[in-house]
C-alpha positions as CSV (number, residue, x, y, z in Angstrom):
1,X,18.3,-10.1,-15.1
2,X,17.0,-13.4,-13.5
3,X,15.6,-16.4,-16.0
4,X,12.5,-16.0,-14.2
5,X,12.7,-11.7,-15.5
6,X,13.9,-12.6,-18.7
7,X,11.0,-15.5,-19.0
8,X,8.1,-13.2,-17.8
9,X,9.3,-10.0,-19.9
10,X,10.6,-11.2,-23.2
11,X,10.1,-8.4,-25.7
12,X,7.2,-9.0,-28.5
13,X,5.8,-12.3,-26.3
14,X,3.6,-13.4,-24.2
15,X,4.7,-14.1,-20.4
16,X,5.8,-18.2,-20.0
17,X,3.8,-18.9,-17.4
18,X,4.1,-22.6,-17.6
19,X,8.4,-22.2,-17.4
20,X,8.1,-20.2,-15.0
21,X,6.3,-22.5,-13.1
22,X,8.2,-25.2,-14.2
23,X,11.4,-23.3,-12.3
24,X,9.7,-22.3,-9.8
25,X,7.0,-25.4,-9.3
26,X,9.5,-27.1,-6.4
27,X,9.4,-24.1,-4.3
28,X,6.0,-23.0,-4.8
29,X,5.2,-26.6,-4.1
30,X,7.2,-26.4,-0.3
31,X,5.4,-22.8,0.2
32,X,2.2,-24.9,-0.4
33,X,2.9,-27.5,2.1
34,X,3.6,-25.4,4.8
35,X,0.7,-23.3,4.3
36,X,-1.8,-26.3,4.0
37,X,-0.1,-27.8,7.1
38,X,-0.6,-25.3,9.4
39,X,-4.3,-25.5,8.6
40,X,-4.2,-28.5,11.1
41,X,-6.0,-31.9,9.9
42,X,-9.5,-32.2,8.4
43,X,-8.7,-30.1,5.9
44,X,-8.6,-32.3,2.3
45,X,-6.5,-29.4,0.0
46,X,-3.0,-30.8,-1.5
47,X,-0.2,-28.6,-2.0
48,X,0.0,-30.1,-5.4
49,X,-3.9,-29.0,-5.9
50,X,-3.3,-25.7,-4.2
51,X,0.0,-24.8,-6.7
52,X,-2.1,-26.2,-9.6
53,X,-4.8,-24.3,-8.9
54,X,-3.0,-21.1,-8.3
55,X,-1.2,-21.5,-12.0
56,X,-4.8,-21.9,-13.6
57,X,-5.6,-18.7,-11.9
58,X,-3.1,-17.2,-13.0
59,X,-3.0,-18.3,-16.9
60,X,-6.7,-17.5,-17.0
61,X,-5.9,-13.7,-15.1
62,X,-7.2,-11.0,-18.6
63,X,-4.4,-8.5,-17.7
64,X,-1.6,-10.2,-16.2
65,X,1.8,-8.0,-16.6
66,X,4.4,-10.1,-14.5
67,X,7.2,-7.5,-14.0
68,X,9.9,-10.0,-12.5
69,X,10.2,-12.9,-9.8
70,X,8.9,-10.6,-7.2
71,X,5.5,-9.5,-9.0
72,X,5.3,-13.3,-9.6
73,X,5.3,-14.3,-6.0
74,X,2.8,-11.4,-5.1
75,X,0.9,-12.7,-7.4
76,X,0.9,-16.3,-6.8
77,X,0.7,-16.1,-2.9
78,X,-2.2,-13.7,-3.8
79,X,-4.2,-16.5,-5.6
80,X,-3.0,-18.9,-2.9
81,X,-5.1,-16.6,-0.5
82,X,-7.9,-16.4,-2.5
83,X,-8.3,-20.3,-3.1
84,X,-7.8,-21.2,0.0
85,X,-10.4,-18.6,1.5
86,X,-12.6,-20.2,-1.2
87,X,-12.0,-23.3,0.3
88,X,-12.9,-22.3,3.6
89,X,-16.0,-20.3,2.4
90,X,-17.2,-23.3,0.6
91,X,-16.9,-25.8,3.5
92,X,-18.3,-23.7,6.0
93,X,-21.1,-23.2,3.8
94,X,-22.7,-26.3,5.1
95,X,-23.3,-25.1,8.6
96,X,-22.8,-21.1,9.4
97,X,-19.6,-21.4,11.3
98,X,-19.0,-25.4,11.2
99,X,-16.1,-26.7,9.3
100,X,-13.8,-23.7,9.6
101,X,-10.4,-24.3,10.1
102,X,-8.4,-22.7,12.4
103,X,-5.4,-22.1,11.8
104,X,-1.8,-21.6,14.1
105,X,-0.4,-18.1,13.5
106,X,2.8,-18.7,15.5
107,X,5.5,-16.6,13.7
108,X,3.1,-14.3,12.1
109,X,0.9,-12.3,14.8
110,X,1.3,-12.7,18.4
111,X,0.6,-16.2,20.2
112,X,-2.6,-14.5,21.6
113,X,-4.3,-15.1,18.3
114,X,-3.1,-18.4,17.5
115,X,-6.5,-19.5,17.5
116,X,-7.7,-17.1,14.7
117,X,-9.0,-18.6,11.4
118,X,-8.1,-17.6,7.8
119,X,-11.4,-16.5,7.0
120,X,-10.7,-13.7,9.4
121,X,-7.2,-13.1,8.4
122,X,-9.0,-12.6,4.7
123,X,-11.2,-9.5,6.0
124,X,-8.4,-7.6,8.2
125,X,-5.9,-8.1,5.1
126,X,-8.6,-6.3,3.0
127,X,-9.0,-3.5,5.4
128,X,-5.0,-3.7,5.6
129,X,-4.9,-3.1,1.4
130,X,-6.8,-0.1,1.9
131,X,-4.0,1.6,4.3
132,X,-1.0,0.3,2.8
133,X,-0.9,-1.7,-0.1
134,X,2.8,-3.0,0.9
135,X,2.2,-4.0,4.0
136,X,-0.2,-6.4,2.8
137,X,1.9,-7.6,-0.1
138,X,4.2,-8.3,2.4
139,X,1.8,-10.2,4.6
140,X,0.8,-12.6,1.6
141,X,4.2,-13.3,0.3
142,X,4.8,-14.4,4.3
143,X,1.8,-16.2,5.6
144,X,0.3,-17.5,2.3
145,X,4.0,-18.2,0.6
146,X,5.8,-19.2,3.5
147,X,8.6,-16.7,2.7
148,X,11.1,-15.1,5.2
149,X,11.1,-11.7,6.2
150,X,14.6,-11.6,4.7
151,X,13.3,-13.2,1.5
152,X,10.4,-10.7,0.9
153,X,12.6,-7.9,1.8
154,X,14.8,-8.9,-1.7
155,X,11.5,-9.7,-3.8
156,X,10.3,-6.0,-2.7
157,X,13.5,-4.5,-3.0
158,X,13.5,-2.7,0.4
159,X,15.8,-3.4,3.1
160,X,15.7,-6.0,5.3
161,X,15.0,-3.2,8.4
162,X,12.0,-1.6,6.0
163,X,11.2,-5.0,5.6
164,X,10.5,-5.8,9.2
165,X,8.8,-2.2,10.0
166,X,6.2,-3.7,7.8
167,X,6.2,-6.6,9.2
168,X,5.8,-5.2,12.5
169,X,3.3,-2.5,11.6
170,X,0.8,-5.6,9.6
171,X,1.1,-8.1,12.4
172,X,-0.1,-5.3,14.9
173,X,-3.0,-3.6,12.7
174,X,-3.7,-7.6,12.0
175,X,-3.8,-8.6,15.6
176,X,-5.9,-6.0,16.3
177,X,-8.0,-6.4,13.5
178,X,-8.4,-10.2,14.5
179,X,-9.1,-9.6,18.0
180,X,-12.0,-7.3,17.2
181,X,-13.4,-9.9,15.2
């Protein structure tokens, strides 16, 4: 059993939370940076805000039941994607349709939507969760955590060759999602 396991599912306690961030706060950090950064410039959100933010959603979720490192990351990069849509949401709320970011998709859906935008992304991962659930874990963990294919493929305990059908499957119903939109 990882520390992280044995940390979120220690019998007759609460979860720790805070060490499990505190293991985990340098790579969640990383995954942060990468995910603000390929928001392009004008956008004000830290990675240290965004990880900060995502813990205090977390702490404050009312039925939280972390079932080991991989639930974890589903569930952080899941509260990544929400704050960040909020984040969008509230500064294009200005102007309908000013100050939206958009956003490079490069690695995760075909170069023909590279100029898609989050908020987007938000609404076809939605429809996405209503087909198959792991398919849009799988999308979160990648594009809102940073993680590998490879990497997901362990947290989900599938094989890497699963992993990628997924993959494959998502970015297509995505793309197609996107270019509707």
């Amino acid at each position: 059993m990882s520390e992280i396991t044995r940390l979120l599912n220690e019998q007759g306690k609460e979860p720790d939370l805070k060490g499990v961030f505190e293991r985990l706060y340098p790579e969640l950090k990383n995954l942060a940076r990468a995910r603000l950064a390929s928001m392009g410039s004008g956008q004000t959100m830290t990675p240290t805000a965004l990880v900060h933010e995502a813990y205090v959603k977390l702490v404050q979720a009312d039925q939280l039941d972390l079932k080991g490192r991989r639930h974890f990351f589903a569930c952080a990069s899941k509260a990544m994607r929400n704050i960040i849509v909020d984040y969008l949401r509230s500064g294009s709320a200005q102007k309908r349709g000013g100050d939206q970011v958009a956003i490079t998709l490069t690695e995760n859906l075909p170069a023909e939507t590279q100029t898609g935008n989050i908020l987007d992304l938000d609404q076809a991962l939605d429809e996405l969760d209503q087909l198959c659930p792991e398919q849009r874990e799988l999308v979160e963990m990648k594009f809102f955590s940073g993680l590998s294919v490879r990497e997901i493929a362990e947290l989900m305990e599938i094989s890497n060759r699963t992993a990628w059908r997924h993959w494959q499957r998502a970015r297509a119903f995505l793309h197609a999602r996107i270019a509707e939109g």
